[in-house]
Kinemage of the C-alpha trace (Angstrom):
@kinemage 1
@onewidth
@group {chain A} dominant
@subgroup {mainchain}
@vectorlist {calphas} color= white
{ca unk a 1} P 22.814 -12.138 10.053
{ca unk a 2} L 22.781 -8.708 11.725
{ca unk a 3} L 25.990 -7.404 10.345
{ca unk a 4} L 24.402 -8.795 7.067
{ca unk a 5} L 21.057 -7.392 7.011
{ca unk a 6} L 22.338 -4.198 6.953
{ca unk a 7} L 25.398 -4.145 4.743
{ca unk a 8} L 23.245 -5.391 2.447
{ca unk a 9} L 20.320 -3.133 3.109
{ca unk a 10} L 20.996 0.211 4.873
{ca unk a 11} L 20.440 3.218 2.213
{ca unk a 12} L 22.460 5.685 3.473
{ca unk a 13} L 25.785 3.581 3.656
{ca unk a 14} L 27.475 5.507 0.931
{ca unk a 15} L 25.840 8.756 1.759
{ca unk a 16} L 26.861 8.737 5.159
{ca unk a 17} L 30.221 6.883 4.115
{ca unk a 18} L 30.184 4.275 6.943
{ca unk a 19} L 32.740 1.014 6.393
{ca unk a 20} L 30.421 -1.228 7.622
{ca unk a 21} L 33.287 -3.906 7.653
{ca unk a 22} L 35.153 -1.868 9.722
{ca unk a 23} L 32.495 -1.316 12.328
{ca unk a 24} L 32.316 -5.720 11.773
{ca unk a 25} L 35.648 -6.132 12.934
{ca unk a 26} L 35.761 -3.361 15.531
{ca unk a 27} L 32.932 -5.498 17.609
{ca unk a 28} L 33.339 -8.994 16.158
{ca unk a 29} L 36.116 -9.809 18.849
{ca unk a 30} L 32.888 -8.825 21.755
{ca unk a 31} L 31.235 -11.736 20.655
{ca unk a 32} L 32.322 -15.281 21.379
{ca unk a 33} L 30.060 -18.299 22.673
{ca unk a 34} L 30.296 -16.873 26.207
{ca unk a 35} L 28.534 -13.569 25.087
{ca unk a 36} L 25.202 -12.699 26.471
{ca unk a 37} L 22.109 -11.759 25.094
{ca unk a 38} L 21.943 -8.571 26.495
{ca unk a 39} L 26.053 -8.256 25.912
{ca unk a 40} L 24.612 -9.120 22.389
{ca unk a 41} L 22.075 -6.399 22.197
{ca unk a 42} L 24.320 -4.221 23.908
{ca unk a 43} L 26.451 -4.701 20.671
{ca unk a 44} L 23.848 -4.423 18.523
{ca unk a 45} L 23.085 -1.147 19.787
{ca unk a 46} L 26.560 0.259 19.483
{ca unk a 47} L 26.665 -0.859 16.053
{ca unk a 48} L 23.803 0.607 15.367
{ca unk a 49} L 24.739 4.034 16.901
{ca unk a 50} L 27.838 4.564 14.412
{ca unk a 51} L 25.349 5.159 11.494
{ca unk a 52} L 23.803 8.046 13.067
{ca unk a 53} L 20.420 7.851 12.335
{ca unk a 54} L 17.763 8.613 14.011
{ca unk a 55} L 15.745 6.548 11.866
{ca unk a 56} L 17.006 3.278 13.205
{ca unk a 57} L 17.179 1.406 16.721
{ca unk a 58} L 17.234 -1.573 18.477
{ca unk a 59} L 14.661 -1.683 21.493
{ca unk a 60} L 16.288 -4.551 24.144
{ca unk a 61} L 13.197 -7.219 24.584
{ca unk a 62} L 11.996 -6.698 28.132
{ca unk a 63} L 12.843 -10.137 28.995
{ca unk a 64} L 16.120 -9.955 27.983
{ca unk a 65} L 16.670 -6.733 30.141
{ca unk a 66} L 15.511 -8.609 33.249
{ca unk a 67} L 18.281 -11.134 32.630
């Protein structure tokens, strides 16, 4: 749903000219059944760093942090 959300939504795809299926199957082997929700975040976050834009983030939930 992640991945999804913003291959299917994220503006500046072209204009920044990020694969996002690429950046899919460099983390998709992270995540397995055994994975964390903060390895999950942690994922998210990295993911979310290749677009380089300041305009978007993922804040951990505090509970999850604790974890």
């Amino acid at each position: 749903m992640f991945w999804n959300t913003f291959n299917d939504h994220y503006a500046s795809s072209e204009i920044k000219d990020i694969n996002w299926n690429t950046v899919y199957n460099q983390y998709l082997p992270k995540v397995n059944e055994n994975t964390t929700d903060l390895e999950l975040y942690t994922i998210f976050r990295e993911m979310i760093a290749q677009l380089n834009d300041g305009h978007v983030k993922m804040e951990v939930p505090e509970h999850i942090e604790k974890e």
